[in-house]
N, CA, C and O atoms as a GROMACS GRO file, in nm:
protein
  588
    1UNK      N    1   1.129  -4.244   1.332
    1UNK     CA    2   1.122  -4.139   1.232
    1UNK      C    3   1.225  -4.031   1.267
    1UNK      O    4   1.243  -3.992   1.382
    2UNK      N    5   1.309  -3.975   1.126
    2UNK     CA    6   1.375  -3.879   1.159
    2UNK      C    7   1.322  -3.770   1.214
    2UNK      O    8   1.200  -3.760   1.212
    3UNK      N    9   1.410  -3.654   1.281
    3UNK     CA   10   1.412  -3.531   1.318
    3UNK      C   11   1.365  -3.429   1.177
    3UNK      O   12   1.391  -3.450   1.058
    4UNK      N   13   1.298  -3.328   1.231
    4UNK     CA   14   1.270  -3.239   1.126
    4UNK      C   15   1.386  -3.192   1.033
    4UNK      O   16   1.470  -3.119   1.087
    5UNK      N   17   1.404  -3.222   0.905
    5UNK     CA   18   1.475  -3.177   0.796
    5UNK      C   19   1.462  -3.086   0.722
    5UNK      O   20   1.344  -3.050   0.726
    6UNK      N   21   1.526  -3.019   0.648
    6UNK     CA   22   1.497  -2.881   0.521
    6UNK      C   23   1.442  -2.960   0.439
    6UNK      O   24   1.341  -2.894   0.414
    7UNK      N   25   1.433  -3.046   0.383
    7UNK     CA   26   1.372  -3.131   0.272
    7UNK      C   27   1.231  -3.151   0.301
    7UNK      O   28   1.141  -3.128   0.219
    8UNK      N   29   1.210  -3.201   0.433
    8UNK     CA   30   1.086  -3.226   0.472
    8UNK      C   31   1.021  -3.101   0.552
    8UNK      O   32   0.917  -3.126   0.613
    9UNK      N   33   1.076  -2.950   0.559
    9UNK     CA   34   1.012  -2.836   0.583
    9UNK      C   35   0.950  -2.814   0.443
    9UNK      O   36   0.832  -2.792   0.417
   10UNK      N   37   1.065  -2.827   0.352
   10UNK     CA   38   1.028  -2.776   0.245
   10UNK      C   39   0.925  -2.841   0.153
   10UNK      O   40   0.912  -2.779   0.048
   11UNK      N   41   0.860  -2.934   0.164
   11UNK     CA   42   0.772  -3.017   0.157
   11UNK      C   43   0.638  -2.980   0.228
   11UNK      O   44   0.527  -2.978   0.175
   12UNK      N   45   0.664  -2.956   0.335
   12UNK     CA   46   0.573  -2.916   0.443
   12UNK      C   47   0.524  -2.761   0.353
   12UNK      O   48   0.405  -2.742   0.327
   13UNK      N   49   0.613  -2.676   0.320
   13UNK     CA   50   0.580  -2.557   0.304
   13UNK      C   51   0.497  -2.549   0.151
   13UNK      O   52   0.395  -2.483   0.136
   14UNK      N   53   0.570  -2.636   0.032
   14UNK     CA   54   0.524  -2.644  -0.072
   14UNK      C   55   0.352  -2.714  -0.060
   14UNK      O   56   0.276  -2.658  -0.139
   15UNK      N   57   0.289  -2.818   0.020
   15UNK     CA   58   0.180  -2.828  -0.004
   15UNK      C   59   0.111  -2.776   0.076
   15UNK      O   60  -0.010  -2.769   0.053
   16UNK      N   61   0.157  -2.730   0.178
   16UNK     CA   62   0.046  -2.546   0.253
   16UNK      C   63   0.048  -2.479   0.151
   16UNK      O   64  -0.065  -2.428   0.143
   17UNK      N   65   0.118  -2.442   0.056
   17UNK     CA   66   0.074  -2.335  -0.049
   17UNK      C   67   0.014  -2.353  -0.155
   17UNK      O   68  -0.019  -2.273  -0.242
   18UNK      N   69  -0.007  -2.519  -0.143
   18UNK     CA   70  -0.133  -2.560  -0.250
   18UNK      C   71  -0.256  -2.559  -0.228
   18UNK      O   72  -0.335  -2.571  -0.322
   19UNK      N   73  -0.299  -2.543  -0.086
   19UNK     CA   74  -0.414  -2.545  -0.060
   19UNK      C   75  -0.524  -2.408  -0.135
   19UNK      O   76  -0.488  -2.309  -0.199
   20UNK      N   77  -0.636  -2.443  -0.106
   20UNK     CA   78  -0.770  -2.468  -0.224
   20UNK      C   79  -0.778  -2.283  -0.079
   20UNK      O   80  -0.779  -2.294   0.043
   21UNK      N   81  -0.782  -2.157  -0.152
   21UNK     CA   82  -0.777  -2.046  -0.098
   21UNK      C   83  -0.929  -1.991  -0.096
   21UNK      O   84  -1.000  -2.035  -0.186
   22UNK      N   85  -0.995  -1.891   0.004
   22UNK     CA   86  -1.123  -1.859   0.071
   22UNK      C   87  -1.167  -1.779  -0.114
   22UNK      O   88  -1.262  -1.810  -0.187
   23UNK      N   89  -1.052  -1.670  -0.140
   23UNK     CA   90  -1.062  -1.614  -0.240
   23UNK      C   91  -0.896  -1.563  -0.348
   23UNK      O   92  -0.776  -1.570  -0.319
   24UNK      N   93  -0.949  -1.527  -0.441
   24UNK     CA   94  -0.855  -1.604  -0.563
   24UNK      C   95  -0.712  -1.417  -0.546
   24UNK      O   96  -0.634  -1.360  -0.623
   25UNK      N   97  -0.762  -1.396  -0.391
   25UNK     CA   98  -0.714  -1.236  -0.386
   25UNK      C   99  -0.604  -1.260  -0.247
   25UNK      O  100  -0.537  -1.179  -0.183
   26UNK      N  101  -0.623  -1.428  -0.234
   26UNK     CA  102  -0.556  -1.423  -0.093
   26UNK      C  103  -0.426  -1.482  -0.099
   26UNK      O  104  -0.403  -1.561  -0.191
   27UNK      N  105  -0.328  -1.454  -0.006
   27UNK     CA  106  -0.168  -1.506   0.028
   27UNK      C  107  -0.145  -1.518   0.080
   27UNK      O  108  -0.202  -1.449   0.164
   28UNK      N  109  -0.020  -1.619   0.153
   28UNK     CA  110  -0.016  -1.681   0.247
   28UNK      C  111   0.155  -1.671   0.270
   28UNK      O  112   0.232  -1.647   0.177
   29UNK      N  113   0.201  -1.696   0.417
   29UNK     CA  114   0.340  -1.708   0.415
   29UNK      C  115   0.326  -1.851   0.516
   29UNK      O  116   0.216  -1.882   0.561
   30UNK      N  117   0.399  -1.899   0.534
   30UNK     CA  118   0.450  -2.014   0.592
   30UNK      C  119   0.577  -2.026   0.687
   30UNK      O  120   0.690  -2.000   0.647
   31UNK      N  121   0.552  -2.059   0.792
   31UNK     CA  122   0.737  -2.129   0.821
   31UNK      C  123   0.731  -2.265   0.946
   31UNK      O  124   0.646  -2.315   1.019
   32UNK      N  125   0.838  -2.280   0.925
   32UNK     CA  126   0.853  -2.414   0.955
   32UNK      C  127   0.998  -2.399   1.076
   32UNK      O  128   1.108  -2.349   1.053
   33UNK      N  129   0.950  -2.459   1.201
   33UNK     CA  130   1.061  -2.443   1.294
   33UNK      C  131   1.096  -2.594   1.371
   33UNK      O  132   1.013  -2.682   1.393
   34UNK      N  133   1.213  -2.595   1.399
   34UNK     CA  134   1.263  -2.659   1.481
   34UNK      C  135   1.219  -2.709   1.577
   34UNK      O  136   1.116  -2.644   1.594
   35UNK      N  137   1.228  -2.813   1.689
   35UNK     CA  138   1.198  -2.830   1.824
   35UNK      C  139   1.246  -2.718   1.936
   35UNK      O  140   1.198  -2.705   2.049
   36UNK      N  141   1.339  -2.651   1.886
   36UNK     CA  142   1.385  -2.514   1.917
   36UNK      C  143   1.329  -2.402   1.905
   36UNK      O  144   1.346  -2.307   1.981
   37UNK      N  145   1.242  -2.404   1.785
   37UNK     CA  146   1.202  -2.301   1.779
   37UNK      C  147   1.296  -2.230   1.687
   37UNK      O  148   1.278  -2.109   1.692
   38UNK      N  149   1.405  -2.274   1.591
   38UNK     CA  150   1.438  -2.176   1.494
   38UNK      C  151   1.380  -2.239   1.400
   38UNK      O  152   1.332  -2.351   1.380
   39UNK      N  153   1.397  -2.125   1.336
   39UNK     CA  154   1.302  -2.178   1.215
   39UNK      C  155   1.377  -2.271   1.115
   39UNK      O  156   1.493  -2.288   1.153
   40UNK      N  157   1.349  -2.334   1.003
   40UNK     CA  158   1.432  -2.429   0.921
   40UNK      C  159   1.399  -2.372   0.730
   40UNK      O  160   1.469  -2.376   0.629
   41UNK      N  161   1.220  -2.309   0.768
   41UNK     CA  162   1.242  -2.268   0.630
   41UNK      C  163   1.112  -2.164   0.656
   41UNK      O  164   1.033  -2.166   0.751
   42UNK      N  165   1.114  -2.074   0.539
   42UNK     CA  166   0.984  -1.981   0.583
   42UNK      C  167   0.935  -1.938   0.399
   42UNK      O  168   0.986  -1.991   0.301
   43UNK      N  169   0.873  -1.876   0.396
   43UNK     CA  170   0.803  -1.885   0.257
   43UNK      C  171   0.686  -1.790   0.260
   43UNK      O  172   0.578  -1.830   0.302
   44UNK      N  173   0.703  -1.656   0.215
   44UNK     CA  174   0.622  -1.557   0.181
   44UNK      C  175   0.543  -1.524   0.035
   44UNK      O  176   0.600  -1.428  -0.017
   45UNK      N  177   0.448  -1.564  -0.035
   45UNK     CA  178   0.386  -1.587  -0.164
   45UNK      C  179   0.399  -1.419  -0.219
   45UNK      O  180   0.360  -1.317  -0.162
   46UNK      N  181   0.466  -1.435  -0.349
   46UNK     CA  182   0.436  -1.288  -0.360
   46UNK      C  183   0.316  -1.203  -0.348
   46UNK      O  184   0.207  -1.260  -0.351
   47UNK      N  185   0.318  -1.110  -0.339
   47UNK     CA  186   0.164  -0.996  -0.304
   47UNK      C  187   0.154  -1.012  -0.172
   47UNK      O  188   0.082  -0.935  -0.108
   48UNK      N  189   0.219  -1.107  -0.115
   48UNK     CA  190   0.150  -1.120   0.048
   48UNK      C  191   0.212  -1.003   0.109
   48UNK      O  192   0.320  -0.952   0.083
   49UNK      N  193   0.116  -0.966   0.202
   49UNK     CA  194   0.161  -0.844   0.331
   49UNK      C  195   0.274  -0.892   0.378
   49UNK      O  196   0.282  -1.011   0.407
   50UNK      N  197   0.413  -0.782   0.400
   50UNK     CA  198   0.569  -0.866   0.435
   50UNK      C  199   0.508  -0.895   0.594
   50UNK      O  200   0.583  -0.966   0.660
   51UNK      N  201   0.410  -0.859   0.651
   51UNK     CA  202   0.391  -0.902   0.775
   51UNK      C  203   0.377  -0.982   0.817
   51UNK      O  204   0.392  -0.994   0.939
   52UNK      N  205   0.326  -1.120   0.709
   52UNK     CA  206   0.263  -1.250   0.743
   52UNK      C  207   0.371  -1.349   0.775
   52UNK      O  208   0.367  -1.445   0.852
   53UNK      N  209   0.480  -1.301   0.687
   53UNK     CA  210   0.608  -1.386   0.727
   53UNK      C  211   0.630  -1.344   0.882
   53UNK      O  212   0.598  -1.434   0.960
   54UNK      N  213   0.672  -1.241   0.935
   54UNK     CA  214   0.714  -1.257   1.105
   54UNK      C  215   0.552  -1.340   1.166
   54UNK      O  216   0.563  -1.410   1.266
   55UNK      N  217   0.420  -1.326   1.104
   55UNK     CA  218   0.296  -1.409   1.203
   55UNK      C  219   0.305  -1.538   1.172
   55UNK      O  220   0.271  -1.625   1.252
   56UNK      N  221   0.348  -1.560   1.063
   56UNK     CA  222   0.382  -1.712   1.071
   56UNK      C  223   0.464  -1.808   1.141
   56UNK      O  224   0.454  -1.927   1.170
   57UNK      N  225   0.584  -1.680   1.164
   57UNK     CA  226   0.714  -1.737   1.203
   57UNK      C  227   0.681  -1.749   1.370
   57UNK      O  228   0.694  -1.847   1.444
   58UNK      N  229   0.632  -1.600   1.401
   58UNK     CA  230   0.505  -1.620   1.596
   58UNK      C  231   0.382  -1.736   1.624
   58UNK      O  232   0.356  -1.797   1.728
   59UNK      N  233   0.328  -1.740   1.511
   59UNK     CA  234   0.256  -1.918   1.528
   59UNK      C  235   0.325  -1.982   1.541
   59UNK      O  236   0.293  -2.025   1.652
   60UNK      N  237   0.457  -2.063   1.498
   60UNK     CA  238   0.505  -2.132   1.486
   60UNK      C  239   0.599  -2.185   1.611
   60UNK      O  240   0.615  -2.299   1.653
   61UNK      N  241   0.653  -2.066   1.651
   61UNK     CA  242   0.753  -2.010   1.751
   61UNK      C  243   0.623  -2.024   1.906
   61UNK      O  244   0.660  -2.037   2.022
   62UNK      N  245   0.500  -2.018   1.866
   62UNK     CA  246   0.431  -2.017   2.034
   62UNK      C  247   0.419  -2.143   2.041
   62UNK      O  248   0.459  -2.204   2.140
   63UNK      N  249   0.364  -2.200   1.943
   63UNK     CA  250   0.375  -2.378   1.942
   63UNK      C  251   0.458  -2.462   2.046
   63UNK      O  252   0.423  -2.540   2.134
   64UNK      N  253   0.578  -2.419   2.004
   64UNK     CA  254   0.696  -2.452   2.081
   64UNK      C  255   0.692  -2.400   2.231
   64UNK      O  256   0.675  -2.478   2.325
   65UNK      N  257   0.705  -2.295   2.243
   65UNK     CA  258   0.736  -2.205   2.385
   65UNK      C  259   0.586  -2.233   2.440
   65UNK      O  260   0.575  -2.198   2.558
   66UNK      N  261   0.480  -2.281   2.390
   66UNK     CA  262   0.400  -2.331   2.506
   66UNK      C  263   0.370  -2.488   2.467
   66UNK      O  264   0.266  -2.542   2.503
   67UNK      N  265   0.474  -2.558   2.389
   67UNK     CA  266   0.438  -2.679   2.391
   67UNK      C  267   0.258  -2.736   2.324
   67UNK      O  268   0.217  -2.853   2.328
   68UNK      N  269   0.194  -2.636   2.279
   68UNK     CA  270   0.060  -2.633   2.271
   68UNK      C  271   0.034  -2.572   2.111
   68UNK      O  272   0.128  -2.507   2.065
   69UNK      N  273  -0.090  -2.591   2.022
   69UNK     CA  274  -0.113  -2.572   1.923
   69UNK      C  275  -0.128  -2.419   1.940
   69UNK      O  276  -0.141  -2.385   2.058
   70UNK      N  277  -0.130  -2.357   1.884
   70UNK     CA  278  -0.194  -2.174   1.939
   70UNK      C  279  -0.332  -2.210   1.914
   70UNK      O  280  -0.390  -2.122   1.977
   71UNK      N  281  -0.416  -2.279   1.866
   71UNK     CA  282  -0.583  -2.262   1.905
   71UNK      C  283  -0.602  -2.301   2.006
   71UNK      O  284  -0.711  -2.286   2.062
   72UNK      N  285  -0.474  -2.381   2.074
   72UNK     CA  286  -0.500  -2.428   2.248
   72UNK      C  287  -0.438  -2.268   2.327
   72UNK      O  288  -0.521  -2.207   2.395
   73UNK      N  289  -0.354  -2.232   2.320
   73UNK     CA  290  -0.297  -2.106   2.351
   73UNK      C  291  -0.408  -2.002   2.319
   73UNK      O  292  -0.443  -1.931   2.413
   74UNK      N  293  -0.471  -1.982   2.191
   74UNK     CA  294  -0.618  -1.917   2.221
   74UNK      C  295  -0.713  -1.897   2.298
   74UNK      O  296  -0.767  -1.795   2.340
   75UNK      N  297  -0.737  -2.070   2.323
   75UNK     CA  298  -0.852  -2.065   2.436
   75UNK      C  299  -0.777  -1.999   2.542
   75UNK      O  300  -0.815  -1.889   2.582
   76UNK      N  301  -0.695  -2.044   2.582
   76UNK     CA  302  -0.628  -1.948   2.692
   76UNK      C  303  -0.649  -1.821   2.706
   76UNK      O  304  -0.693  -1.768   2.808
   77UNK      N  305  -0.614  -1.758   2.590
   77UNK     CA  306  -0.612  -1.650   2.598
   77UNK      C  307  -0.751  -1.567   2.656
   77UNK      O  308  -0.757  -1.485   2.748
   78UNK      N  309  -0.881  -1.631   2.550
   78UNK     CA  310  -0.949  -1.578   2.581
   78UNK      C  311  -1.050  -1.599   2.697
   78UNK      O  312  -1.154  -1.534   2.710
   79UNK      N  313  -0.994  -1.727   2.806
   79UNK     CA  314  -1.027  -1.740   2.934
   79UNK      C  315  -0.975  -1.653   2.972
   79UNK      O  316  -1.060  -1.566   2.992
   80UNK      N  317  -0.853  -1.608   3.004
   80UNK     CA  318  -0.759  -1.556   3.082
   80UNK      C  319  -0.663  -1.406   3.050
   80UNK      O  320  -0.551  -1.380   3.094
   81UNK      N  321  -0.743  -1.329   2.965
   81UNK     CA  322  -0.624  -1.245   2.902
   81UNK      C  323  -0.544  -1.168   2.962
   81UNK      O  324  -0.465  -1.114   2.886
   82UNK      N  325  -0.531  -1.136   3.096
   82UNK     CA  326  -0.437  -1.080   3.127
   82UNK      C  327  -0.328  -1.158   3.189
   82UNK      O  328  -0.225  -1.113   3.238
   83UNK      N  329  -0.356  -1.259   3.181
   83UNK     CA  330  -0.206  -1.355   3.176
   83UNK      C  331  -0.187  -1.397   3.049
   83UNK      O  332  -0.090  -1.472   3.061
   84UNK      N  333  -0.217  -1.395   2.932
   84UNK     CA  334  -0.166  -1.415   2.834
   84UNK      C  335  -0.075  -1.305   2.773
   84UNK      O  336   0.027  -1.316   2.704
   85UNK      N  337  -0.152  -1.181   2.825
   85UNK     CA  338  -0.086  -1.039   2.820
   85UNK      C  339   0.041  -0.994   2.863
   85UNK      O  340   0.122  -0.920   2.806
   86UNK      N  341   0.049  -1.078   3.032
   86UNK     CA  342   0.152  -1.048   3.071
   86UNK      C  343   0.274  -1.170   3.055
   86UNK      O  344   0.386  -1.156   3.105
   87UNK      N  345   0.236  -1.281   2.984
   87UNK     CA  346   0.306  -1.392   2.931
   87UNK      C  347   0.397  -1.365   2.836
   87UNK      O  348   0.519  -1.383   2.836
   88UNK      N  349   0.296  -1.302   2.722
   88UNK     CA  350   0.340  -1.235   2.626
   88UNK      C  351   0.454  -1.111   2.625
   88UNK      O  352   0.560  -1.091   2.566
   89UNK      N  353   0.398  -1.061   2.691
   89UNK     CA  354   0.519  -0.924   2.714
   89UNK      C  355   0.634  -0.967   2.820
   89UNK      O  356   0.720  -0.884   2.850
   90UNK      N  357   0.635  -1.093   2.874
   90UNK     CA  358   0.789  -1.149   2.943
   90UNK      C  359   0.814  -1.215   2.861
   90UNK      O  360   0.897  -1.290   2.914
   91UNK      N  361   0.797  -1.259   2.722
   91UNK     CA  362   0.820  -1.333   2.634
   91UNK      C  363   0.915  -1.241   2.574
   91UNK      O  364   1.038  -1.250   2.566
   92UNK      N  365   0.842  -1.160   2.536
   92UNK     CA  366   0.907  -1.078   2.409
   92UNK      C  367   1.042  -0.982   2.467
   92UNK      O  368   1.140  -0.934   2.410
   93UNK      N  369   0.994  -0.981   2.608
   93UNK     CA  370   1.112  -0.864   2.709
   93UNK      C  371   1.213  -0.964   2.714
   93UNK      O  372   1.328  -0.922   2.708
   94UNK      N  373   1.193  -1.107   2.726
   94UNK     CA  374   1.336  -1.175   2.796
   94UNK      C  375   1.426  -1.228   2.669
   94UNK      O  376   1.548  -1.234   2.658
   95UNK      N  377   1.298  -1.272   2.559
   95UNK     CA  378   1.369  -1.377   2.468
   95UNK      C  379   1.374  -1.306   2.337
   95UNK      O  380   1.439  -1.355   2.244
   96UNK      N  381   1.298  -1.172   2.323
   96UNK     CA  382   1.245  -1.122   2.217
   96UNK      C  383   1.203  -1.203   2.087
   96UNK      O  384   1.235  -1.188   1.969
   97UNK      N  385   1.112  -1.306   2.157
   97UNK     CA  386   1.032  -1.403   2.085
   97UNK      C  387   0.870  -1.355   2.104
   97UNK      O  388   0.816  -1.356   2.214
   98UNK      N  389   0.792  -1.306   1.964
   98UNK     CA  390   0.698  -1.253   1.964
   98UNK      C  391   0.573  -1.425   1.997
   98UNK      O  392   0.580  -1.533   1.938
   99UNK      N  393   0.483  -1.387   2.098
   99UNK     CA  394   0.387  -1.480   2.100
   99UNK      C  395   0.279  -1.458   2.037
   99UNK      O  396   0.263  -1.336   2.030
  100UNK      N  397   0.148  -1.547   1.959
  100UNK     CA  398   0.042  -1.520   1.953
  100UNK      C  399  -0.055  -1.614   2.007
  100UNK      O  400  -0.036  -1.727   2.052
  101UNK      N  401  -0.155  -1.550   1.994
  101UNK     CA  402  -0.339  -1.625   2.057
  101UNK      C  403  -0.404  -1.639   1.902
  101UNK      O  404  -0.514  -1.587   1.884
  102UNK      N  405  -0.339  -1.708   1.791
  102UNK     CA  406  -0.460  -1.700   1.676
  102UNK      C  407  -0.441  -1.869   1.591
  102UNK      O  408  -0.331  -1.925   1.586
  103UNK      N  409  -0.535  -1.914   1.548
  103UNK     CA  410  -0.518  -2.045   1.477
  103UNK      C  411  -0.421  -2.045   1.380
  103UNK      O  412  -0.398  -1.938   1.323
  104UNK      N  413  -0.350  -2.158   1.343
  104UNK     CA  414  -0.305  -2.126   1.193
  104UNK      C  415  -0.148  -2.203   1.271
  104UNK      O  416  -0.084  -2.257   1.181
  105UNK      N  417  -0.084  -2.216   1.397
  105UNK     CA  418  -0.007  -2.242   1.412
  105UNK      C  419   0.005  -2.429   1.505
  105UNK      O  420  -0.019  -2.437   1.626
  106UNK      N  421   0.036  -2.532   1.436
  106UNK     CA  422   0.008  -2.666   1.449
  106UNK      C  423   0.206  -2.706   1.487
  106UNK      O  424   0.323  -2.682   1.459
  107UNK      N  425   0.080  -2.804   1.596
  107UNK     CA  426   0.265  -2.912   1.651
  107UNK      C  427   0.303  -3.021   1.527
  107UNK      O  428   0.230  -3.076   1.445
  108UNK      N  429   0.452  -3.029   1.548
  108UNK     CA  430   0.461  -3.154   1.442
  108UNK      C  431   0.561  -3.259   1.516
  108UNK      O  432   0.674  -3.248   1.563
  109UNK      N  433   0.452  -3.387   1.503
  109UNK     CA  434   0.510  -3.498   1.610
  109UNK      C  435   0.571  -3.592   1.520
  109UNK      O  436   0.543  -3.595   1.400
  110UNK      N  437   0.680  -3.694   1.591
  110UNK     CA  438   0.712  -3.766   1.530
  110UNK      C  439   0.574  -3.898   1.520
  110UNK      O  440   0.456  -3.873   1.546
  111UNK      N  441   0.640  -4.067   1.466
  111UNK     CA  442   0.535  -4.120   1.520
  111UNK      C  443   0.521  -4.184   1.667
  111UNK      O  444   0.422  -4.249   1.700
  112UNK      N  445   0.653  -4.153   1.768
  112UNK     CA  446   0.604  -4.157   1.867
  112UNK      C  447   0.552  -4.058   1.921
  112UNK      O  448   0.567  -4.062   2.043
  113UNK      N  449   0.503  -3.979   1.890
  113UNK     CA  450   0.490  -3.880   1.923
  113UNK      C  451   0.527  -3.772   2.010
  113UNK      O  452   0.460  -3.709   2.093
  114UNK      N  453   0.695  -3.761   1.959
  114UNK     CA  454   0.811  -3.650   2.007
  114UNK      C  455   0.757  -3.550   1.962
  114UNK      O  456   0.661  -3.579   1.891
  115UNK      N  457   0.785  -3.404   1.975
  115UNK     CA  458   0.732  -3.277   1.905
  115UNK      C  459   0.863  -3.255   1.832
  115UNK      O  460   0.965  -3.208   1.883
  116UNK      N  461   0.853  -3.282   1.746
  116UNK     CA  462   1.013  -3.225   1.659
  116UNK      C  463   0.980  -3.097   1.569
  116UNK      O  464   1.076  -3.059   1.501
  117UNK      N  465   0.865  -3.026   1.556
  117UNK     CA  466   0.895  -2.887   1.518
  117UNK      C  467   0.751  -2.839   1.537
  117UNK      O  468   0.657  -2.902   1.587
  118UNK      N  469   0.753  -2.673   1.470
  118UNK     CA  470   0.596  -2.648   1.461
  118UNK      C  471   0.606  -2.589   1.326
  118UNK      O  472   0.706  -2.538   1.273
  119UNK      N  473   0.463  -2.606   1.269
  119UNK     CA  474   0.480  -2.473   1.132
  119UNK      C  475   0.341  -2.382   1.193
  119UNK      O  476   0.255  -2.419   1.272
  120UNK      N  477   0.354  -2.271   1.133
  120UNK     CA  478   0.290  -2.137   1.114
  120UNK      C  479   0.225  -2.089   1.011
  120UNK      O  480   0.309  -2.063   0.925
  121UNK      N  481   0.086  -2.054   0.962
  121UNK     CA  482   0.068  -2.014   0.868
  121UNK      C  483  -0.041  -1.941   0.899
  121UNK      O  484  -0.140  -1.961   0.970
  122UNK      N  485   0.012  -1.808   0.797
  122UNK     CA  486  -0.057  -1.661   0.816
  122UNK      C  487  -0.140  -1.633   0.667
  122UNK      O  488  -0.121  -1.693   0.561
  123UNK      N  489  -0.210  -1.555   0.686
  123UNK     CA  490  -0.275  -1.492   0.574
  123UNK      C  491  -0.411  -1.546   0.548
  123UNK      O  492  -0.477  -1.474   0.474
  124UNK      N  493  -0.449  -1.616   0.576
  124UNK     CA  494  -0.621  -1.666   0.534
  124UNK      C  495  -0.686  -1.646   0.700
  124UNK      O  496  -0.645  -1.595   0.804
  125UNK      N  497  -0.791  -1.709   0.662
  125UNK     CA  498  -0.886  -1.710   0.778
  125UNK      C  499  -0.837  -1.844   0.912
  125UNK      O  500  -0.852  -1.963   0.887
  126UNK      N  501  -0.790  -1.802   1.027
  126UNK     CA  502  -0.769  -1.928   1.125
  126UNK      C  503  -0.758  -2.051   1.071
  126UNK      O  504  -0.648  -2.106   1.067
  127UNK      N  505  -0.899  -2.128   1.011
  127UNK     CA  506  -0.920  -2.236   0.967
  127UNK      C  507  -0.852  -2.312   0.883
  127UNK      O  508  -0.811  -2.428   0.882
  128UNK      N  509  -0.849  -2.185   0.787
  128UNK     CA  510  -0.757  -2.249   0.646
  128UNK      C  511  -0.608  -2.244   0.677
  128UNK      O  512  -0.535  -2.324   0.617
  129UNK      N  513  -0.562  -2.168   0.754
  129UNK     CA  514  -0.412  -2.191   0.776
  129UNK      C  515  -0.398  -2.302   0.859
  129UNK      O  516  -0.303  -2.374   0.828
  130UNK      N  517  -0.472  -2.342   0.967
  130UNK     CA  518  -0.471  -2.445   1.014
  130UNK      C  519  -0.478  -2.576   0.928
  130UNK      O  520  -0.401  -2.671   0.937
  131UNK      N  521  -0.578  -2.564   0.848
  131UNK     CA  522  -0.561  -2.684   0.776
  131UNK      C  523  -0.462  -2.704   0.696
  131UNK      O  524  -0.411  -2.814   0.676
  132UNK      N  525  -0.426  -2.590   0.639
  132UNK     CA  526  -0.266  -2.533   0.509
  132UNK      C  527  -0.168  -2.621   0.604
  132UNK      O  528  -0.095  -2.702   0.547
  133UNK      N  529  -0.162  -2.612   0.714
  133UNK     CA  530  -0.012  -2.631   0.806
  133UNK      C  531  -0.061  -2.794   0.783
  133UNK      O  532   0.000  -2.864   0.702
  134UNK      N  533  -0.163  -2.842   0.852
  134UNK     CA  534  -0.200  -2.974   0.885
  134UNK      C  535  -0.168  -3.048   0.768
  134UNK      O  536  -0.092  -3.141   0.796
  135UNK      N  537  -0.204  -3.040   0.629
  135UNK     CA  538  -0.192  -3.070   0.555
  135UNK      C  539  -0.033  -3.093   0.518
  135UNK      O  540   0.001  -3.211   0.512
  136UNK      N  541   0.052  -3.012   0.497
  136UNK     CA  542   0.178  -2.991   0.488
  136UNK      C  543   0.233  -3.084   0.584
  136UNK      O  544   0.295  -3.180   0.539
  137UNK      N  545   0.219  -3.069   0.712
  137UNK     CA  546   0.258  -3.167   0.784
  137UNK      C  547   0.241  -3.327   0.768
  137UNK      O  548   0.329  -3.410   0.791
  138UNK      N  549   0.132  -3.348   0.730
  138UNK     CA  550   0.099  -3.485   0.717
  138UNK      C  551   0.156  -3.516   0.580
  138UNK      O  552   0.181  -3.636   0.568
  139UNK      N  553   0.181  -3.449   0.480
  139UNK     CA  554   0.235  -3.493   0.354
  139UNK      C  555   0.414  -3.477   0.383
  139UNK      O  556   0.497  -3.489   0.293
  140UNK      N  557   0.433  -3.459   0.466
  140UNK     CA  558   0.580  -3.504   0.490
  140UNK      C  559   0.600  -3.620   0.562
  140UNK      O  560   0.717  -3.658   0.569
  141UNK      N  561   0.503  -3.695   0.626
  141UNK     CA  562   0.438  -3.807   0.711
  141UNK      C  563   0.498  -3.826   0.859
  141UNK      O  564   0.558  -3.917   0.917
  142UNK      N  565   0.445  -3.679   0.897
  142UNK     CA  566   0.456  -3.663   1.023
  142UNK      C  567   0.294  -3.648   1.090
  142UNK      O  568   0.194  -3.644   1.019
  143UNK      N  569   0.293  -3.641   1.258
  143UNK     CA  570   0.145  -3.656   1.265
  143UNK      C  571   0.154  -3.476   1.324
  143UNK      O  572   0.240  -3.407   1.378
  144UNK      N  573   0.044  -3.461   1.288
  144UNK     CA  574  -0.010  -3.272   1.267
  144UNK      C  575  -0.088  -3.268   1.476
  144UNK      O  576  -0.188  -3.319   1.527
  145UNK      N  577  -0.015  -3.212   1.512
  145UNK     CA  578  -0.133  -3.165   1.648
  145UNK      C  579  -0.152  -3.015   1.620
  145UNK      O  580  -0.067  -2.927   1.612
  146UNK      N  581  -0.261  -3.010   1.609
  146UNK     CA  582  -0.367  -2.848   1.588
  146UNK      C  583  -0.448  -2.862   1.707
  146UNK      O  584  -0.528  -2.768   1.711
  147UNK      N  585  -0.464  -2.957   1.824
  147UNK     CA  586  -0.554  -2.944   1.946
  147UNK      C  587  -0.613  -2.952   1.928
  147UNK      O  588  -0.703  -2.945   2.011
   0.00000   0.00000   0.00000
């Protein structure tokens, strides 16, 4: 299977934003990154808080830089928070790459299961962005790790 594409971000991003929402008041941003960690495509729904785009783009982006889903980077966190604390703030001091501890941000494997990117998705409750991403991912027919 190919490497992550704009065609198949953009795919990825269009059916995260179809998903079935908590309430008919909520918005969502999306993005979609590289094995690198840049991003390839990102997607802010209008009305959404402009904030959700950079938390999407930090789910997406911790994926990568810890190799791990962020609900695995969560548990961490909340075993351990002052090393996630101080993880975080050599993160952001060396690479000025913002990290987070919150659901919503899923690995995307090939089918051998290479990690060829992550997506991010902000604005609903943990769960549903998690599933928004999972979903997206698997309809580009890649396999989704959320941990």
């Amino acid at each position: 299977m190919p490497d992550l594409s704009l065609p198949a971000a953009l795919r990825i991003i269009e059916t995260a934003l179809s998903g079935t929402r908590s309430g008919p008041d909520r918005r969502i941003a999306v993005c979609v990154v590289d094995a690198g960690g840049h991003p390839l495509a990102m997607l802010r729904e209008p009305d959404a808080a402009p904030l959700l785009a950079h938390i999407a783009e930090a789910k997406a982006r911790t994926c990568i830089l810890y190799g791990k889903p962020t609900k695995t980077v969560m548990e961490w966190a909340d075993e351990t928070p002052n090393w996630f604390h101080g993880v975080r703030e050599v993160a952001l001091a060396r690479s000025g790459l913002p990290l987070t501890a919150s659901k919503g941000g899923v690995i995307v494997r090939d089918a051998g299961g290479k990690v060829i990117g992550a997506v991010g998705v902000a604005g609903e409750a943990g769960e549903y962005d998690e599933a928004f991403a999972m979903a997206g991912i698997d309809s580009a027919g890649f396999v989704a790790d959320a941990g």
